[in-house]
C-alpha positions as CSV (number, residue, x, y, z in Angstrom):
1,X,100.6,111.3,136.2
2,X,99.3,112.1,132.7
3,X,100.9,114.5,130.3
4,X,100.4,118.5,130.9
5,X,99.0,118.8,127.5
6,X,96.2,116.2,128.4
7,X,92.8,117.5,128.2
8,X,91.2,117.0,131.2
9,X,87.9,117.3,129.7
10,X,88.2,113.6,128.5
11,X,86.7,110.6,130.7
12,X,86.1,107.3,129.6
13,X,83.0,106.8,132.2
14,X,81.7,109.5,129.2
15,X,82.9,107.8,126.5
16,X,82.4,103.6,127.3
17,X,79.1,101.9,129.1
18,X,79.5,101.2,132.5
19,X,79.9,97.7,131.6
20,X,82.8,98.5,129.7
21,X,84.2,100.3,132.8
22,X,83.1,98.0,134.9
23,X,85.7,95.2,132.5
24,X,88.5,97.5,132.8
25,X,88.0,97.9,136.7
26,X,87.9,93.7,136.9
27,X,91.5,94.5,134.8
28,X,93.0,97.3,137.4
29,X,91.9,94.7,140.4
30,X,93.9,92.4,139.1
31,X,97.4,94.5,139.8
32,X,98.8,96.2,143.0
33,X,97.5,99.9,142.9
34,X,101.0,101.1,142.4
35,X,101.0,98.8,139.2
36,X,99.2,101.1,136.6
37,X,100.5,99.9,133.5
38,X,100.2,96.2,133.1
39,X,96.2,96.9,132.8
40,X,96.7,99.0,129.5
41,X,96.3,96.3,127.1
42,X,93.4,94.8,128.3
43,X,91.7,98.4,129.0
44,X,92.7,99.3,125.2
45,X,91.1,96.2,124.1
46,X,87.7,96.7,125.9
47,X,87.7,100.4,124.7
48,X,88.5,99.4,121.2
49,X,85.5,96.8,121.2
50,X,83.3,99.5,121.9
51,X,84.3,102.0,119.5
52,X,83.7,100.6,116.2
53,X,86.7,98.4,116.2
54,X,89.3,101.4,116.5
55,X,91.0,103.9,118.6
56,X,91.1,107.1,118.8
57,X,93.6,109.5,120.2
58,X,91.0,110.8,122.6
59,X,90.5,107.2,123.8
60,X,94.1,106.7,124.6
61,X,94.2,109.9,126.3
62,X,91.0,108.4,128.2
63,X,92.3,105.8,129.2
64,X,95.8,107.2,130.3
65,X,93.5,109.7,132.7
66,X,91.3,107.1,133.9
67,X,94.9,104.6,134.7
68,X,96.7,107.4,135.5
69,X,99.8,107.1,133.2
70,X,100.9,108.9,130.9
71,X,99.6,109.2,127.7
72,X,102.6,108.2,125.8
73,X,102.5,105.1,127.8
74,X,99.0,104.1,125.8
75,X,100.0,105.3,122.5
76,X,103.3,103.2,122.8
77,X,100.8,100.0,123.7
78,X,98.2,101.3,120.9
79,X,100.7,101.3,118.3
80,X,103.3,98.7,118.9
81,X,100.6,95.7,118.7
82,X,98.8,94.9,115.4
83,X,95.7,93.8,117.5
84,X,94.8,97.6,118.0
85,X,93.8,99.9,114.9
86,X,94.5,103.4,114.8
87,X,91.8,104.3,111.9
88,X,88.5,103.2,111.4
89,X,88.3,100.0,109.9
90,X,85.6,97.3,108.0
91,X,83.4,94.9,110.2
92,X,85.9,92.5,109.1
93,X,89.2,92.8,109.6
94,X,91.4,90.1,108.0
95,X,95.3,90.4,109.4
96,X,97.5,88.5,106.9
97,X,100.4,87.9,108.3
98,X,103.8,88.3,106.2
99,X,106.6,87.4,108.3
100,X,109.5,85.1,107.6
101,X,107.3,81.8,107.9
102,X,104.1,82.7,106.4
103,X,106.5,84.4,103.4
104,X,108.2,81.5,102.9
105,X,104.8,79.6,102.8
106,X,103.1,82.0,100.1
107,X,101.9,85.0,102.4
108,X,102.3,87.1,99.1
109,X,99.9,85.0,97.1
110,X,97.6,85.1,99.7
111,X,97.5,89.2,100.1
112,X,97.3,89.2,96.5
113,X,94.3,87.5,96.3
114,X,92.4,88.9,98.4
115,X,93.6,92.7,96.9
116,X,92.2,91.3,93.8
117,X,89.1,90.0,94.9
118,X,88.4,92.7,97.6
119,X,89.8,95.1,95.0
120,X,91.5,97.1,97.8
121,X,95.1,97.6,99.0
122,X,96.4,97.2,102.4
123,X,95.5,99.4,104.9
124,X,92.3,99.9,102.9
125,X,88.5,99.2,103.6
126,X,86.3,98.1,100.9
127,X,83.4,100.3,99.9
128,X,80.9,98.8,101.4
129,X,82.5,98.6,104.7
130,X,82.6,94.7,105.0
131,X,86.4,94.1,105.3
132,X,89.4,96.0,106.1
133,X,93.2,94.3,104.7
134,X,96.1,94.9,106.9
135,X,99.4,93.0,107.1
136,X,100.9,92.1,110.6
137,X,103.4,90.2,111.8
138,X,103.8,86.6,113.2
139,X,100.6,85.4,114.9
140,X,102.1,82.6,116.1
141,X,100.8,80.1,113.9
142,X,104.0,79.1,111.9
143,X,103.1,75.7,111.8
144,X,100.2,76.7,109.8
145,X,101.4,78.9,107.3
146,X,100.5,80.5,105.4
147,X,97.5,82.4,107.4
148,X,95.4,85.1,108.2
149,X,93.2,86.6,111.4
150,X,89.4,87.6,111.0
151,X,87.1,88.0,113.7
152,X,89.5,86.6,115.9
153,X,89.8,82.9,114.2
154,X,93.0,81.9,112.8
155,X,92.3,80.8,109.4
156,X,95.9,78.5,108.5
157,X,97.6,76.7,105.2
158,X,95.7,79.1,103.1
159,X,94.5,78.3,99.5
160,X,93.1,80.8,97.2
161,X,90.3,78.3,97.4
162,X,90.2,78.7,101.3
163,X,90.0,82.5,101.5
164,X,87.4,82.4,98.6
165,X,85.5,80.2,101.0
166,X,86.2,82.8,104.3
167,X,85.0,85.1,102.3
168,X,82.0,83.8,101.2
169,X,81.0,82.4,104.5
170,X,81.8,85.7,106.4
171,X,79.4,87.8,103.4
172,X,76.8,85.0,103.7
173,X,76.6,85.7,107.4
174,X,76.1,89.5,107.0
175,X,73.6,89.2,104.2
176,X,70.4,88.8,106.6
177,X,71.5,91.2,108.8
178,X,71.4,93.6,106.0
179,X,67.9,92.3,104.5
180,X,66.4,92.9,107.6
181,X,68.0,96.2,107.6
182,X,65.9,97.4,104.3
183,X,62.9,95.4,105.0
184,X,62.2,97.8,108.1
């Protein structure tokens, strides 16, 4: 069922781990076979998990072949949720969201400050690959607005103070990592 274009030379059991695959499959199980789509999300996520945090167009068209739908099918899923990034992006990947509750609540400030003190715009990655800045929309967490995503904790009633903190912490936690990396 994929596109005619496709190229068939593509298969994720070349591109993922078989414990990867092995995920998705627990995914497809989970559907009557004539179901193909609803395990798109869930195979996008596991594919984007093991590629650096991003998707490619030959991993959609992967994992179209390997679900047998069409590729459009994918890309719609890849690029109508904020989860999933198209480009490659920083180890850290802090989603601020601007919608109408965390806008209200100072979402502005908030991506402000962490241009300034990342020194990078949205959509950008800083130099040293640390942190990517993207804006999204509502994650659910009105209540607690203004807020931002990063490493898949919701980080809510942001302060500058607080995302100086986040910050911090997350660069503290990456610093032996990279001493051990030039000790060797």
């Amino acid at each position: 069922m994929t596109d005619l274009n496709y190229d068939k030379s593509l298969h994720l059991k070349k591109l993922l781990p078989q414990s990867a695959i092995d995920e998705i499959d627990v995914w497809i199980k989970k559907y009557p076979a004539e179901r193909k789509r609803p395990p798109i999300m869930p195979a996008l996520k596991v594919v984007q998990e093991n590629n650096e945090n991003y998707l490619t167009t030959e991993m959609m068209q992967a994992v179209a072949e390997y679900l047998d739908v069409p590729h459009v099918a994918v890309y719609e899923v890849a690029t109508f949720y904020s989860m999933f990034n198209l480009n490659k992006m920083g180890k850290h990947v802090l989603s601020v969201c601007t919608n109408i509750s965390c806008s209200l609540r100072g979402s502005k400030q908030v991506v402000e400050h962490l241009q300034n003190r990342l020194n990078i715009k949205l959509g950008e990655t800083t130099k040293d690959g640390l942190f990517s800045l993207k804006e999204v929309e509502c994650m659910a967490a009105c209540g607690g607005a203004p807020m931002l995503e990063v490493d898949k904790v919701y980080h809510e009633n942001l302060t500058e103070e607080k995302i100086d903190q986040i910050l911090s912490d997350i660069a503290a936690q990456d610093m032996p990592a990279k001493e051990e990396d030039n000790g060797q």
